[in-house]
C-alpha positions in Angstrom: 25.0 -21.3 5.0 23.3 -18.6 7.4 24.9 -15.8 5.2 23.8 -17.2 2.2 20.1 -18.0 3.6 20.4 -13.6 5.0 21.5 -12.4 1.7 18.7 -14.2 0.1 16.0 -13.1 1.9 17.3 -9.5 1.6 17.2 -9.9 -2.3 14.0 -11.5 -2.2 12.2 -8.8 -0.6 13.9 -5.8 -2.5 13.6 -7.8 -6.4 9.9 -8.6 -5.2 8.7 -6.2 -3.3 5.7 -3.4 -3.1 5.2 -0.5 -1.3 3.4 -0.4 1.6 2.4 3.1 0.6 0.4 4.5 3.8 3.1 4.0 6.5 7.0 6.1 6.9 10.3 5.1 8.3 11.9 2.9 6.7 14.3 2.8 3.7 12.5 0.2 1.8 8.2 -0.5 2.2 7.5 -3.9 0.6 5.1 -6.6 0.1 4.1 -9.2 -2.4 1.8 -10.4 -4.5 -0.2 -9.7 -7.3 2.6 -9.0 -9.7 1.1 -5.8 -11.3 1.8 -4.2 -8.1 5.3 -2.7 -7.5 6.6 0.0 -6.2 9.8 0.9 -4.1 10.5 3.9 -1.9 14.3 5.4 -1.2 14.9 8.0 1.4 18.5 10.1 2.2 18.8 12.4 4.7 21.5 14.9 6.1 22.2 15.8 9.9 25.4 18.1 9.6 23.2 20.7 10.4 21.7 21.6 14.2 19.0 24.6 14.1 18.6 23.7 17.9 21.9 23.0 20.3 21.7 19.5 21.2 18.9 18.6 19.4 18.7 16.6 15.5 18.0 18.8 12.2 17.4 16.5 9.1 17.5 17.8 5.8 15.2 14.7 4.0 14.5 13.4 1.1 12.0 10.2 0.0 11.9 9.3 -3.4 9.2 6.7 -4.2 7.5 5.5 -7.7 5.5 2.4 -8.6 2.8 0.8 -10.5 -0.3 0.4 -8.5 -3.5 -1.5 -8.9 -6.5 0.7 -7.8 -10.4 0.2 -7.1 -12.7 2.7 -7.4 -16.7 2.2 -6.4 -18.5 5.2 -8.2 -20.9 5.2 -11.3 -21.8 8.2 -13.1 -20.3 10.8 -10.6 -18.7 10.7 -7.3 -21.9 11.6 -5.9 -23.1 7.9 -6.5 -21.5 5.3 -5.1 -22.0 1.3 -6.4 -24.1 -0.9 -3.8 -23.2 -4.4 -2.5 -24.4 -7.2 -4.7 -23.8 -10.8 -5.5 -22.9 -10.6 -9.1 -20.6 -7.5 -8.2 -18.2 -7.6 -11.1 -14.7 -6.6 -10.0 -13.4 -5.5 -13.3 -15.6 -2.6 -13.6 -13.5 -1.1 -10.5 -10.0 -1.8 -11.1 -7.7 0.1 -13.0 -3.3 0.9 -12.6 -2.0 4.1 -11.2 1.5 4.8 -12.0 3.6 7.4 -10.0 6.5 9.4 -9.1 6.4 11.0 -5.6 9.1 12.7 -3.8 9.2 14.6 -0.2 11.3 17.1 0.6 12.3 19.3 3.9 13.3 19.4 7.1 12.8 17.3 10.9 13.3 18.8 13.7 13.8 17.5 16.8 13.1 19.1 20.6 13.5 16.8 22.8 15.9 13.8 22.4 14.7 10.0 23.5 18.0 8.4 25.1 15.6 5.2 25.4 15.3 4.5 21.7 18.4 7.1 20.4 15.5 8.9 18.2 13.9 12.5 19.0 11.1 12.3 21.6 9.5 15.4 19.8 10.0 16.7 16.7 8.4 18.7 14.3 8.8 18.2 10.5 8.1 20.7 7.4 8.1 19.0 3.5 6.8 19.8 0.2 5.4 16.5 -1.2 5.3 16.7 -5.4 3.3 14.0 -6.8 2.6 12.9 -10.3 0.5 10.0 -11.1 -1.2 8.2 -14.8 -4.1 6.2 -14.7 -4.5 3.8 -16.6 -7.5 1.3 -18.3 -6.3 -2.4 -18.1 -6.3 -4.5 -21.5 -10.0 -4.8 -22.8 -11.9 -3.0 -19.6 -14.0 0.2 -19.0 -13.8 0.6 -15.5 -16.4 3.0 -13.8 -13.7 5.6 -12.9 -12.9 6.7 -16.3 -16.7 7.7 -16.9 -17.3 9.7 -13.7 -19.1 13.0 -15.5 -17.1 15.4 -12.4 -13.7 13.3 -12.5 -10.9 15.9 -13.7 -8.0 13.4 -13.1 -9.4 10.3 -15.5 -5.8 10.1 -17.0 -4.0 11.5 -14.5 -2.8 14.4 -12.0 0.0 16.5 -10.8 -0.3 17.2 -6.8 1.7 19.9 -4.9 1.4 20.3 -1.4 2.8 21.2 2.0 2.8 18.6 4.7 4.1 20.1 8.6 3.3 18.0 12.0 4.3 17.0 15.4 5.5 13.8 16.3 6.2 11.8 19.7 8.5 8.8 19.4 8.5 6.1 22.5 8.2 2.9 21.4 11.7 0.9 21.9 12.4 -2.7 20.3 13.4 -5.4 22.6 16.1 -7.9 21.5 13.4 -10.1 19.9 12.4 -7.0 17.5 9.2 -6.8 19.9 8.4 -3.3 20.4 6.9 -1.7 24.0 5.6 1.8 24.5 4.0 4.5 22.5 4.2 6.9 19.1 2.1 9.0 17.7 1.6 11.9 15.0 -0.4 15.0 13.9 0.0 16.2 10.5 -1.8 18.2 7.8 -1.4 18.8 4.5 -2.5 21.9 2.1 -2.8 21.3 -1.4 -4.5 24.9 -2.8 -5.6 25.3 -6.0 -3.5 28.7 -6.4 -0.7 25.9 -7.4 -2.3 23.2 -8.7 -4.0 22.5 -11.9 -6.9 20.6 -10.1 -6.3 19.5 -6.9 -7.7 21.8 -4.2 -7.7 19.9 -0.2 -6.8 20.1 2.6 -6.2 16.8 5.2 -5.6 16.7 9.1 -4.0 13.2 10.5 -4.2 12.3 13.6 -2.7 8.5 14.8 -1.1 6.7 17.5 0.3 3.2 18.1 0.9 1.1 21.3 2.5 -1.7 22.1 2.7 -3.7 25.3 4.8 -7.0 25.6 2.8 -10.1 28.0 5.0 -12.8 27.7 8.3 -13.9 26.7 9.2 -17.6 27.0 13.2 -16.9 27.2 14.5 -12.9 27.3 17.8 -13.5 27.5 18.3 -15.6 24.3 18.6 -14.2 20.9 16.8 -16.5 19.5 13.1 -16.0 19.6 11.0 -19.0 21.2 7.7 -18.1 22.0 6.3 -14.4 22.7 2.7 -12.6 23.0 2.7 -8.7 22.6 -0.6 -6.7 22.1 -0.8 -3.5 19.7 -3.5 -1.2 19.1 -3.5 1.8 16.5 -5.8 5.0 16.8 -6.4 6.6 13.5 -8.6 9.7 12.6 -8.3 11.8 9.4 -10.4 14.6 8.0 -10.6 16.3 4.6 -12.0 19.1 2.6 -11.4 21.2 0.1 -13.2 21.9 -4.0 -11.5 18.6 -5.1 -10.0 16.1 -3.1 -7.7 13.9 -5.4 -8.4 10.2 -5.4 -5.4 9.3 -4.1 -5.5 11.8 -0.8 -9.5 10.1 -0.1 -7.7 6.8 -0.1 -4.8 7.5 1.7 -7.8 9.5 4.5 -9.9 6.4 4.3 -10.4 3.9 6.5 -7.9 0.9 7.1 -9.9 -1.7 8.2 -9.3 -5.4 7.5 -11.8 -7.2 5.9 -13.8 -4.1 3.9 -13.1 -2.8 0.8 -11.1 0.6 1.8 -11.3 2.8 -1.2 -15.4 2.9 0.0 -14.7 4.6 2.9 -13.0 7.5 1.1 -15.1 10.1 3.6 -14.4 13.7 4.8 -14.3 12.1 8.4 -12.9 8.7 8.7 -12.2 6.9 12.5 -10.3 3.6 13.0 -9.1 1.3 15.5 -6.9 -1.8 14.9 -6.3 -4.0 17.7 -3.9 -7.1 18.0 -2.8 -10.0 19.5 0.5 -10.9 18.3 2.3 -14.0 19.2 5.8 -14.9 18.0 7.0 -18.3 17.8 10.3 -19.6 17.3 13.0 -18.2 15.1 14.5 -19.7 11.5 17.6 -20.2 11.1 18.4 -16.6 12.5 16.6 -14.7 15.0 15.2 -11.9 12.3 13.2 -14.5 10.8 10.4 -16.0 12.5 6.8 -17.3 12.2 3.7 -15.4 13.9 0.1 -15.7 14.5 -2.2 -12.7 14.5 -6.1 -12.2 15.6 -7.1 -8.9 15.6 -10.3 -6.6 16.0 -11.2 -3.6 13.8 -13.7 -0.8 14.5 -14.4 2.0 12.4 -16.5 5.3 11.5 -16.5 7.1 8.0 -18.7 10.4 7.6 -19.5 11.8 4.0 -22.5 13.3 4.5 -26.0 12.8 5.8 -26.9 10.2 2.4 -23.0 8.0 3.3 -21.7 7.1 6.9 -21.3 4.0 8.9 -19.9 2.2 11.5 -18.1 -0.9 10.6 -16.3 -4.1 13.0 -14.6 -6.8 12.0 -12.6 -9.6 13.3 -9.5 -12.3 12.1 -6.5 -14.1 12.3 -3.4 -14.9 10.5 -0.2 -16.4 10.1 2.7 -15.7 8.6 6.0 -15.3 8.0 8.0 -12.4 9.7 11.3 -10.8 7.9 13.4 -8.8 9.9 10.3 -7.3 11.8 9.7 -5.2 8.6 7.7 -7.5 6.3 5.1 -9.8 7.4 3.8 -12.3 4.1 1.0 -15.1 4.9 -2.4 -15.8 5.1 -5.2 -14.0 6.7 -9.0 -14.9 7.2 -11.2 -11.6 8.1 -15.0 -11.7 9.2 -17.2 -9.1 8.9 -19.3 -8.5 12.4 -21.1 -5.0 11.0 -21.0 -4.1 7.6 -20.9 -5.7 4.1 -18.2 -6.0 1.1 -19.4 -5.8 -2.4 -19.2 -9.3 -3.0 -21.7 -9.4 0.2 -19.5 -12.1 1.4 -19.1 -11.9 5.8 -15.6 -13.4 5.8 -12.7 -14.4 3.3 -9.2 -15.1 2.7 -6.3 -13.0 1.3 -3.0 -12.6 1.4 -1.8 -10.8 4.1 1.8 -9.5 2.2 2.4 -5.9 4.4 4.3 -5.0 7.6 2.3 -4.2 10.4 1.6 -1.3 12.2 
């Protein structure tokens, strides 16, 4: 019965999945709903080689494609962005971007991690190619498709070079709970002597920690009852004659409870704090349920005319899948700053994997 409850769960998450499409390292990214969001991501690496004795070389490749729902808060030109109001009409944002992405080259590592059996250091060096088509939903006009300085309104081809550091110490306990620290630097070069439009450069600088308080009973399998904090440090910054819309999201901030695609800034600052608390397992110890609150602060810098500082607060529970999907419900409440919809606080479905 537990074998047939396991291979179900894995099905259900690969035949219903979405990409998670901001975060790296695992095989599959997935989360839920709505349904005209999907996407899947496949990667395939080879190690046979060593550039360094006694140290990893990966020759990598991620393959990923999808259909994506998108917003975009502009009217006229992306020198004017739409204000907050209370008949703030969603459909005039939304529109689908299909893609095809793949990333290819090497990792590096220099210094091995015999806690976690991963590199402690390693550099990394890919090419990222990256087609997209957008696309008008049935019967809609949305504002991005009238932008007067928009040179990607159906579409764009992206070709860049992505190279970075990264430091790898966190280390999963035998409840899935992770304790210590990562972190990455990486930038990305996009010039216009190879692309058609796109012209940018992007620096990304993050880190994530994780400390365990409490576990109810270590030595069991079986998850009872745990409480772990995690924080996440993000900064990105941008430039460049034309700075696709999909690199301004991907830059943006990732705070919970605001509309993301309006911080799309040349200077974005986050911090995403939790309180994570386990409760028992299901069935099998991979599947469990969890309660969240967290705290969000954030800084985006366009120019002089656009910047702000924006907190927000929350909680949720849901439904934990192998420690690399997390689908429930979330309620977020804006402390500083305001959605379109000018509502403070609101539900949605929290259907991601966490940081």
């Amino acid at each position: 019965m537990r074998r047939k409850l396991l291979m179900f769960m894995v099905l259900f998450i690969v035949v219903s999945g979405m990409l998670a499409a901001d975060e790296t390292g695992s095989v599959f990214h997935f989360s839920g709903f709505p349904t005209d969001i999907w996407a899947a991501r496949v990667f395939a690496g080879y190690t046979g080689l060593s550039f360094i004795d006694g140290q990893e070389t990966s020759i990598e490749t991620t393959l990923s494609g999808g259909w994506l729902t998108r917003h975009s808060y502009y009217s006229g030109s992306f020198d004017n962005r739409e204000l907050p109001s209370v008949n703030f009409d969603d459909a005039d944002t939304l529109f689908h971007l299909g893609f095809i992405q793949d990333l290819f080259g090497i990792r590096q590592g220099f210094i091995r991690n015999n806690r976690n059996g991963k590199n402690l250091v390693e550099g990394f060096l890919y090419y990222r190619g990256r087609w997209e088509a957008h696309v008008k939903p049935d019967g809609t006009n949305p504002c991005f498709f009238s932008l007067s300085d928009n040179p990607e309104k159906t579409g764009i081809f992206i070709n860049a070079a992505v190279t970075g550091l990264a430091y790898n110490n966190s280390v999963r306990n035998s409840h899935g709970v992770k304790d210590g620290l990562d972190a990455k630097i990486s930038f990305e070069y996009a010039p216009a002597g190879i692309n058609g439009t796109a012209d940018y450069y992007s620096t990304v600088c993050k880190a994530m920690g994780y400390l365990p308080l409490y576990d109810s009973n270590p030595e069991n399998r079986m998850n009872l009852f745990i409480v772990y904090l995690a924080d996440r440090i993000r900064i990105a910054a941008n430039g460049g004659s034309y700075r696709p819309f999909t690199i301004r999201r991907e830059d943006a901030l990732q705070l919970r409870g605001f509309e993301r695609e309006r911080t799309d800034s040349k200077f974005t600052a986050v911090n995403n704090l939790d309180i994570r608390v386990n409760l028992p397992s299901l069935f099998i110890p991979d599947i469990k349920l969890g309660l969240l609150g967290f705290f969000d602060s954030g800084f985006y810098y366009e120019g002089s005319s656009y910047n702000g500082t924006l907190f927000s607060t929350g909680a949720a529970l849901y439904l934990d899948l192998f420690g690399a999907f997390q689908g429930g419900v979330r309620y977020n409440y804006l402390l500083k700053g305001e959605r379109m919809d000018t509502q403070e606080g609101h539900i949605d479905l929290m259907l991601t994997y966490y940081f």
